[in-house]
Steps between C-alpha positions, in 0.01 A plus 500: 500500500594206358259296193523173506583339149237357202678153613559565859122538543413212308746295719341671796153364367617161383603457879194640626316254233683211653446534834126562484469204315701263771265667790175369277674162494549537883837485535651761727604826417590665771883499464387742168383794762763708658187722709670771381167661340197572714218515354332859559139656462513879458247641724381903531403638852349793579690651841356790679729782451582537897612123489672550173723782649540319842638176290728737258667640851576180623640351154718851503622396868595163415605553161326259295241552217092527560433156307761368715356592821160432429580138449698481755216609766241264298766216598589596843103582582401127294743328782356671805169366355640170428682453864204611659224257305666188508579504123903363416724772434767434262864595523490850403569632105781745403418854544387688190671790418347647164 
């Protein structure tokens, strides 16, 4: 793992420093943000066991991890939903895979 440097995190916060302080003047900052970071809430859900094994199978047939799969069917379910009620559905995110 690399650790960033005394100096290279003060740099890193001197930048950070800077551009919050041009957004509270109102100038725009948007060029500064690659959208490279999502933000991300970690959540804890309680899955009935039955379900739980049924979703393991699946991730085991298709070869991608449990987190991976779950949001991938919240996303696929959220734009059934969203075609079906009118609401805009944006162009669709990159799959997660951890």
């Amino acid at each position: 793992m690399n650790k960033l440097s005394d100096k290279s995190k003060s740099d890193a916060l001197d930048k950070i420093e800077a551009i919050a302080e041009r957004a509270e003047r109102g100038e725009d900052v948007s060029a500064s943000f690659t959208n490279r970071h999502v933000a991300k809430q970690r959540v804890n859900i309680d899955f009935p066991l039955d379900l739980l094994r049924q979703i393991d199978a699946e991730c085991a047939r298709i070869g991608i991890p449990r987190q991976a799969w779950i949001k991938m069917a919240c996303d696929e379910r959220l734009r059934q939903m969203g075609a079906h009620s009118g609401v805009r559905e944006d162009p669709p995110p990159k799959r997660h895979t951890e």
